[in-house]
DOKEVEX-280286 format. One record per residue (C-alpha): residue in one letter; chain; residue number from 1; x, y, z negated. Coordinates in steps of 0.1 Angstrom, whole numbers, plus 5000, padded with zeros to 4 digits. Each point is the difference from the previous one (the first is absolute). Example, Ala and Ser with C-alpha at 12.3 -4.5 7.8 and 13.67 -1.06 7.14 Angstrom:
2
<atom><r>A</r><c>A</c><k>1</k><east>5123</east><north>4955</north><up>4922</up></atom>
<atom><r>S</r><c>A</c><k>2</k><east>5014</east><north>5034</north><up>5007</up></atom>
This chain:
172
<atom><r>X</r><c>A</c><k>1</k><east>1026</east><north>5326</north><up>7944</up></atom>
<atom><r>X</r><c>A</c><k>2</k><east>4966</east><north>5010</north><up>4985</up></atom>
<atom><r>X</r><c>A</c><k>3</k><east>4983</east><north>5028</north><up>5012</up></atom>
<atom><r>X</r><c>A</c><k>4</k><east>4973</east><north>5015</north><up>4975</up></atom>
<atom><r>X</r><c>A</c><k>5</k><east>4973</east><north>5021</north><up>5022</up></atom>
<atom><r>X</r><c>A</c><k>6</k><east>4969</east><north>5020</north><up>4992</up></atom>
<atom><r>X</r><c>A</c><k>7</k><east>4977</east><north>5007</north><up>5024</up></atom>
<atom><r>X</r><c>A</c><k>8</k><east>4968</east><north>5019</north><up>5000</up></atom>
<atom><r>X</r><c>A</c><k>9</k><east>4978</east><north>4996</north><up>5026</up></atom>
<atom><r>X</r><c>A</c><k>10</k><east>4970</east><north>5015</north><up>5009</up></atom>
<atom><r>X</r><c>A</c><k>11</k><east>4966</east><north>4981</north><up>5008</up></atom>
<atom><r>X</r><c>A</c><k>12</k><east>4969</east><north>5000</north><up>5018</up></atom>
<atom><r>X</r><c>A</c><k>13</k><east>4987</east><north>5009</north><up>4967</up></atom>
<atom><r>X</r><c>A</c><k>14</k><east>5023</east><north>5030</north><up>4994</up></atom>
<atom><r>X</r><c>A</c><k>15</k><east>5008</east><north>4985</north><up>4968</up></atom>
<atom><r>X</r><c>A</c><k>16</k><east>5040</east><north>4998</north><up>4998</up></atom>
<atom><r>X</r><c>A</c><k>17</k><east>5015</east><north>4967</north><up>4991</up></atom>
<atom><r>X</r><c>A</c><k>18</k><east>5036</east><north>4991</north><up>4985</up></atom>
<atom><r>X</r><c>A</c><k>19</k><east>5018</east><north>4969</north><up>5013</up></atom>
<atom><r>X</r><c>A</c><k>20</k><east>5031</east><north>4990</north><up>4978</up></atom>
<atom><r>X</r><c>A</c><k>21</k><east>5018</east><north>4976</north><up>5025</up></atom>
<atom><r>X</r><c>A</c><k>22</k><east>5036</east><north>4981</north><up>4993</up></atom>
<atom><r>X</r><c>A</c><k>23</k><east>5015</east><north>4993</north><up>5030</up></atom>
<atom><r>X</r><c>A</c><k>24</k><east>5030</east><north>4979</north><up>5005</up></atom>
<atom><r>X</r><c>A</c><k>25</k><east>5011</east><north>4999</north><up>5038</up></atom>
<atom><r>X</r><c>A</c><k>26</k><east>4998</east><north>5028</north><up>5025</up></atom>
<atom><r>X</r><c>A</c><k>27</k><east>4978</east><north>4981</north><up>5026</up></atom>
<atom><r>X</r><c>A</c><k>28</k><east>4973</east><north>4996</north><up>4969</up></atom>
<atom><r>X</r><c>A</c><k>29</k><east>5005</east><north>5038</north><up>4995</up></atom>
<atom><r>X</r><c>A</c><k>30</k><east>4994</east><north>5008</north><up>5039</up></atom>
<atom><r>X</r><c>A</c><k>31</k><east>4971</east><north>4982</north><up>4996</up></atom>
<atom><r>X</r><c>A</c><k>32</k><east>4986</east><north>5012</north><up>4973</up></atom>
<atom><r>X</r><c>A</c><k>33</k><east>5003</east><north>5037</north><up>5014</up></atom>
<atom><r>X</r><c>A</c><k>34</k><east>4985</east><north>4989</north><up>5036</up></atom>
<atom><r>X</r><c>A</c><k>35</k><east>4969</east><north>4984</north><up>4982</up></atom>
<atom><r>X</r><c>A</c><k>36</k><east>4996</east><north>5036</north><up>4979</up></atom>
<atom><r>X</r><c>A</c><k>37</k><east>5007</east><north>5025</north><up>5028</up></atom>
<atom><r>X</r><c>A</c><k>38</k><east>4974</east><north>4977</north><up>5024</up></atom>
<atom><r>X</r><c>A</c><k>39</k><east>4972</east><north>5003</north><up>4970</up></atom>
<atom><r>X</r><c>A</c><k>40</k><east>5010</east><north>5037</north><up>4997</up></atom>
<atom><r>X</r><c>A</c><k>41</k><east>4997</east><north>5007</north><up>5036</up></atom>
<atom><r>X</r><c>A</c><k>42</k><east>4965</east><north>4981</north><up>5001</up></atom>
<atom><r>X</r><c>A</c><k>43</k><east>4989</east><north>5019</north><up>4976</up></atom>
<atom><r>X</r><c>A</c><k>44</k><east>5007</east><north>5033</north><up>5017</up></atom>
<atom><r>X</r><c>A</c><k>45</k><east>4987</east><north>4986</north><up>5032</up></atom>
<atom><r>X</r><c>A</c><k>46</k><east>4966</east><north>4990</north><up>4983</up></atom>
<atom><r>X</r><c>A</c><k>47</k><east>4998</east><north>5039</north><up>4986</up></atom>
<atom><r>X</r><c>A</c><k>48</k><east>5005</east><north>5012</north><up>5034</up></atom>
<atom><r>X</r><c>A</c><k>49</k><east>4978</east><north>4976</north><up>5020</up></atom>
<atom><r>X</r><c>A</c><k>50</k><east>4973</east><north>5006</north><up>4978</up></atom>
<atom><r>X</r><c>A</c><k>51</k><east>5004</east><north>5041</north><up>5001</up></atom>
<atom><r>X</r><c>A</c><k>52</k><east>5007</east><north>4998</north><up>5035</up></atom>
<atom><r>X</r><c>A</c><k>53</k><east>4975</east><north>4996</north><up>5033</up></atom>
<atom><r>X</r><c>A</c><k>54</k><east>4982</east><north>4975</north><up>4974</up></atom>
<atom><r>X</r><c>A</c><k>55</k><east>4986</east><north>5029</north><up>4980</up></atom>
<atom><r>X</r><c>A</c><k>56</k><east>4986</east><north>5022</north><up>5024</up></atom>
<atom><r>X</r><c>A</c><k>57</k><east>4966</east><north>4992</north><up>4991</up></atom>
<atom><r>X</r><c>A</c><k>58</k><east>5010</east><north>5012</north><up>4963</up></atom>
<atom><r>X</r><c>A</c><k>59</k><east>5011</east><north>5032</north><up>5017</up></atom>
<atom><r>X</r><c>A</c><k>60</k><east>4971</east><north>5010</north><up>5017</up></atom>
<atom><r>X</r><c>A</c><k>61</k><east>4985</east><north>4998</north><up>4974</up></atom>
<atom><r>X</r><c>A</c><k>62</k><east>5019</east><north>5020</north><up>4986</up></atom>
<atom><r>X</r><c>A</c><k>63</k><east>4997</east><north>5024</north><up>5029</up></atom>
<atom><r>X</r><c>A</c><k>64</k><east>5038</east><north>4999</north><up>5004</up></atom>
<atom><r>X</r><c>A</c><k>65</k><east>5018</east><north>4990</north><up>5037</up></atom>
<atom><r>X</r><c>A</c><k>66</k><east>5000</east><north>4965</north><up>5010</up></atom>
<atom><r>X</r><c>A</c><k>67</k><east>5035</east><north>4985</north><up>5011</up></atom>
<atom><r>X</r><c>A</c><k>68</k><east>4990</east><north>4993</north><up>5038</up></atom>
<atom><r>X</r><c>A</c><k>69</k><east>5007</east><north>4967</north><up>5012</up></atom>
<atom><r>X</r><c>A</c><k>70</k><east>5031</east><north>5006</north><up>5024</up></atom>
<atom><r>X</r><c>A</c><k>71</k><east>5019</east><north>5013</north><up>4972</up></atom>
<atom><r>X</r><c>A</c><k>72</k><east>5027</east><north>4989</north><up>4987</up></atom>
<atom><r>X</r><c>A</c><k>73</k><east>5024</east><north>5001</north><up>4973</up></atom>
<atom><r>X</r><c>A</c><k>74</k><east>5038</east><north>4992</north><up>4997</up></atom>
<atom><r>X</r><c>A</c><k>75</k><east>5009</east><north>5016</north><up>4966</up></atom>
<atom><r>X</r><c>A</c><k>76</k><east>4993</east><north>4982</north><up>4968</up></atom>
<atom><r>X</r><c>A</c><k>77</k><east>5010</east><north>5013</north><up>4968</up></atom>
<atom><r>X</r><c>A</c><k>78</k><east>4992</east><north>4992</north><up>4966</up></atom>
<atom><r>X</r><c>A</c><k>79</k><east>4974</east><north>5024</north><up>4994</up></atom>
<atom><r>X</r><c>A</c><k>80</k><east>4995</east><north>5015</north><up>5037</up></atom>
<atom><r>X</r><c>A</c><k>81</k><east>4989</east><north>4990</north><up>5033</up></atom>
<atom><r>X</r><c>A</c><k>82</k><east>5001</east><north>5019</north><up>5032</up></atom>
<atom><r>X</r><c>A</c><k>83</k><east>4973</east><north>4992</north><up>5027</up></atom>
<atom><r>X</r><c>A</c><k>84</k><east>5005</east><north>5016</north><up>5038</up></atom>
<atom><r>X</r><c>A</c><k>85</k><east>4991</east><north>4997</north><up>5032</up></atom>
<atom><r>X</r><c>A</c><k>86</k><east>5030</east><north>4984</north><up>5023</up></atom>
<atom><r>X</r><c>A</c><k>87</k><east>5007</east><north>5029</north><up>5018</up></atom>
<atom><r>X</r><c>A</c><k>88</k><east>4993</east><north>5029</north><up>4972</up></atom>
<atom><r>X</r><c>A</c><k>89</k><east>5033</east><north>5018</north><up>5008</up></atom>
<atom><r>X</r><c>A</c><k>90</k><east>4983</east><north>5004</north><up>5036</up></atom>
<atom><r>X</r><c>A</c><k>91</k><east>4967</east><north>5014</north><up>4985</up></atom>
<atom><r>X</r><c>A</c><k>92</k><east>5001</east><north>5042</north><up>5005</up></atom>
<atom><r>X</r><c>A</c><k>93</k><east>4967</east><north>5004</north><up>4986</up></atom>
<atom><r>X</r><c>A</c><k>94</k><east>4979</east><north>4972</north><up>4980</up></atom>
<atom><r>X</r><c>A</c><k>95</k><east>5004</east><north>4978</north><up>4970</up></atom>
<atom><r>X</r><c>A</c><k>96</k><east>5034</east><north>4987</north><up>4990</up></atom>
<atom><r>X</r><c>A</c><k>97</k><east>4998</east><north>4978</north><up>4974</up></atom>
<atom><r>X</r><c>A</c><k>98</k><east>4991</east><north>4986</north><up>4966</up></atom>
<atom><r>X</r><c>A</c><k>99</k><east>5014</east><north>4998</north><up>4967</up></atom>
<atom><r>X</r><c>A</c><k>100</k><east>4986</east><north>4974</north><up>4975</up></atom>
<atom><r>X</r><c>A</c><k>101</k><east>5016</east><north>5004</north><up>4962</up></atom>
<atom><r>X</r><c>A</c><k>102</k><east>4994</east><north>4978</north><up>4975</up></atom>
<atom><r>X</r><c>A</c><k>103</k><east>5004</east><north>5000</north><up>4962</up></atom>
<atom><r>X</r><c>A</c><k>104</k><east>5003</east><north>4976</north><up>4975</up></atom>
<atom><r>X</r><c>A</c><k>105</k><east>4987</east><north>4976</north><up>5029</up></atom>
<atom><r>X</r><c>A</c><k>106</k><east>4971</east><north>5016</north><up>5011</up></atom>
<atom><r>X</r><c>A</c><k>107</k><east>4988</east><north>5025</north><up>5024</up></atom>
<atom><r>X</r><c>A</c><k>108</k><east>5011</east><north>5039</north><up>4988</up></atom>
<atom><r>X</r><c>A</c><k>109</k><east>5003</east><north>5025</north><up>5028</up></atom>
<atom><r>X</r><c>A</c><k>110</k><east>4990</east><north>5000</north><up>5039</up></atom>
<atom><r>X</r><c>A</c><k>111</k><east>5017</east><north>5029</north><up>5022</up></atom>
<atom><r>X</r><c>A</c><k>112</k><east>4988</east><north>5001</north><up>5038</up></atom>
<atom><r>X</r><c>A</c><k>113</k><east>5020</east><north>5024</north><up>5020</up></atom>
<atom><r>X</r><c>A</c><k>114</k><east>4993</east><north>5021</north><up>5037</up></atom>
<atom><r>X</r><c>A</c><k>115</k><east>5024</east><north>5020</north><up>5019</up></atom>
<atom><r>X</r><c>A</c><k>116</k><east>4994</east><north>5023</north><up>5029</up></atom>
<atom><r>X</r><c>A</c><k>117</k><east>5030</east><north>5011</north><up>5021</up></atom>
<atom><r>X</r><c>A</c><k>118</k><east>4991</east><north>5037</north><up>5010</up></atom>
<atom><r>X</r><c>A</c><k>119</k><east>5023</east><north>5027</north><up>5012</up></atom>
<atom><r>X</r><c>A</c><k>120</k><east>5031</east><north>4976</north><up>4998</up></atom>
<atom><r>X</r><c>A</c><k>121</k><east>4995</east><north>4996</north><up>4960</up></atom>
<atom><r>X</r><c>A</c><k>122</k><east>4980</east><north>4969</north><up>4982</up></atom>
<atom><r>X</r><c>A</c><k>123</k><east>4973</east><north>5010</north><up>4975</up></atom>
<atom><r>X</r><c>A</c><k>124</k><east>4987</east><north>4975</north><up>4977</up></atom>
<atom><r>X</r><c>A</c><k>125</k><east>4973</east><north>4989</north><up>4979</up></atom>
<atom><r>X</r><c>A</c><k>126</k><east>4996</east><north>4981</north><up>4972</up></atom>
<atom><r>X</r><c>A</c><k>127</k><east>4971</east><north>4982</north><up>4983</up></atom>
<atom><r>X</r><c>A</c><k>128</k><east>5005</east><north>4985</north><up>4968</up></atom>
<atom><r>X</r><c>A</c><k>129</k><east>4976</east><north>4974</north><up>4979</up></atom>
<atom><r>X</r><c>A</c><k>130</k><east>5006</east><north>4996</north><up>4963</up></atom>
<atom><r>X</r><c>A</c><k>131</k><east>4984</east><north>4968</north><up>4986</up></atom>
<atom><r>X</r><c>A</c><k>132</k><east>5001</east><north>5013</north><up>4960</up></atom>
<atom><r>X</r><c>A</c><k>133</k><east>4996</east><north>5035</north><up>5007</up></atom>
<atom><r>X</r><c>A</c><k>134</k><east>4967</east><north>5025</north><up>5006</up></atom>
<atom><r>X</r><c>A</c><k>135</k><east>5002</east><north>5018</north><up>5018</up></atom>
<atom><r>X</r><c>A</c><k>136</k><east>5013</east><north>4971</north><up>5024</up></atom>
<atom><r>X</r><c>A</c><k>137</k><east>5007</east><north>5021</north><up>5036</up></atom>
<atom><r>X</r><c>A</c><k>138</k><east>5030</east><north>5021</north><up>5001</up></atom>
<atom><r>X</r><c>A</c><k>139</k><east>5010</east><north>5018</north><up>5036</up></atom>
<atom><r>X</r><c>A</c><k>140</k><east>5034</east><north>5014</north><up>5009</up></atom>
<atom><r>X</r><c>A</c><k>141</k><east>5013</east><north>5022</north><up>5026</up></atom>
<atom><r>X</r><c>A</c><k>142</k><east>5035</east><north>5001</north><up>5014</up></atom>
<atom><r>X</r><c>A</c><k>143</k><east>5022</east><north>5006</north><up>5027</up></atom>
<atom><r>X</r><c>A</c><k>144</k><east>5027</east><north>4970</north><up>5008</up></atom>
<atom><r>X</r><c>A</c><k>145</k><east>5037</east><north>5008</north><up>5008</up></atom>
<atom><r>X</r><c>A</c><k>146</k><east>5015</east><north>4968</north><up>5006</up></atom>
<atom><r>X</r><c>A</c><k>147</k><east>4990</east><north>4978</north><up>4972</up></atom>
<atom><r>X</r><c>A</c><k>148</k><east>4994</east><north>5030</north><up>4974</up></atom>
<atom><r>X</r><c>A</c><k>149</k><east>4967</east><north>5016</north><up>4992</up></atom>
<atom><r>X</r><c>A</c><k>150</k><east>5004</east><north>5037</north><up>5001</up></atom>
<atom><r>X</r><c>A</c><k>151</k><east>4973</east><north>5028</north><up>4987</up></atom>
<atom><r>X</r><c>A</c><k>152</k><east>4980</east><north>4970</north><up>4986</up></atom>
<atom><r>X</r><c>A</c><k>153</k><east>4962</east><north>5016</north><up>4983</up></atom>
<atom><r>X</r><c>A</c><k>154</k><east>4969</east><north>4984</north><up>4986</up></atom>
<atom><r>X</r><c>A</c><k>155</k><east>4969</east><north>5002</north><up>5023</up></atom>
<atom><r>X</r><c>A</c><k>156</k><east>4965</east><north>4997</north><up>4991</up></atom>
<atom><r>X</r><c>A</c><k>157</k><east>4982</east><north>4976</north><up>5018</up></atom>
<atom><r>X</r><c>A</c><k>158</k><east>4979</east><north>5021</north><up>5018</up></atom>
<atom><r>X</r><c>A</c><k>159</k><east>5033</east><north>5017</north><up>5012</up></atom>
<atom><r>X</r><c>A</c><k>160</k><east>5014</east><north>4964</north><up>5009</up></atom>
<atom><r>X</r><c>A</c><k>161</k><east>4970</east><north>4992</north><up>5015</up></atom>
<atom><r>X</r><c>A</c><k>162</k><east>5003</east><north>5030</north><up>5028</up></atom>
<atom><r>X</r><c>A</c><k>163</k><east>5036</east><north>4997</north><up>5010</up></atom>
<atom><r>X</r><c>A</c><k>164</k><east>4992</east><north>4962</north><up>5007</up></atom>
<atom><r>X</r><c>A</c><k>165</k><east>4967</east><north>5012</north><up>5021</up></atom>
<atom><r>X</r><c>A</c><k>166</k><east>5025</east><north>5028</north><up>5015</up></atom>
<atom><r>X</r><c>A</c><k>167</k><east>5027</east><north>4977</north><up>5008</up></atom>
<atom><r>X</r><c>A</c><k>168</k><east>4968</east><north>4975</north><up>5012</up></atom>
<atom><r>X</r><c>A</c><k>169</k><east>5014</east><north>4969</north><up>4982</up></atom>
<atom><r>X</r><c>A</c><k>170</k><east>4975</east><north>4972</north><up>4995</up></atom>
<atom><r>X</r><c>A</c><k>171</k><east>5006</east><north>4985</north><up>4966</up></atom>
<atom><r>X</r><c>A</c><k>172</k><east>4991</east><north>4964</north><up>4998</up></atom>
């Protein structure tokens, strides 16, 4: 039995590539899909090394947060990766995490984001760094029920920049 396949796959190069393969046996097949899904998952691994702790000398230049060394990260999408500390469902008041997005392979959006538990309720923050985009900073206020933002509003930065001296968060 003959099994006609097409195949695109993306490369390094972000140029996509058609394979027309004629497979005859189901172990050939297995193969065939182990060799793709390994080159696909290498690739997505090479995105996210290089836009992870490897690139925090791009982003200070950028002025945007740095991923600190003792995070981590356990989630890895397509287009998304999520970078925390180990214990960030302990944190009451601090930063939580990191969320790197790419598009069409390369960097797109960075979103840092603090929490301070006051009064019983968690408050958040949110920075935001748009690569293609002027202005590039965007800052977001919310309160957290759960895992839903609630009463979510645009800050300035200099409004942003008091309730993290209020809170007295160091942001490194």
């Amino acid at each position: 039995m003959q099994f006609l396949v097409y195949i695109g796959v993306v490369c390094k190069t972000h140029q996509k590539i058609k394979l027309k393969l004629k497979i005859k046996n189901t172990k050939n097949w297995v193969i065939i899909l182990a060799v793709i899904a390994t080159l696909i998952f290498f690739n997505l691994k090479n995105y996210y090394d290089y836009y992870g702790k490897n690139y925090n000398s791009e982003r200070e230049n950028f002025g945007v947060l740095k991923i600190p060394k003792t995070w981590r990260t356990k989630y890895r999408g397509t287009t998304t990766k999520l970078w925390s500390p180990e214990n960030f469902k302990e944190i009451t008041k601090g930063r939580i995490g990191k969320e790197v997005i790419l598009k069409n392979g390369k960097i797109y959006l960075e979103r840092d984001r603090i929490i301070n538990k006051s009064n019983g309720k968690y408050i958040g923050l949110e920075v935001s760094y748009e690569f293609d985009t002027e202005p590039n900073f965007s800052y977001k206020y919310f309160e957290v029920k759960g895992n839903t933002q609630l009463n979510s509003r645009k800050l300035s930065k200099e409004e942003f920049d008091k309730i993290i001296k209020d809170w007295e968060i160091k942001m490194n």
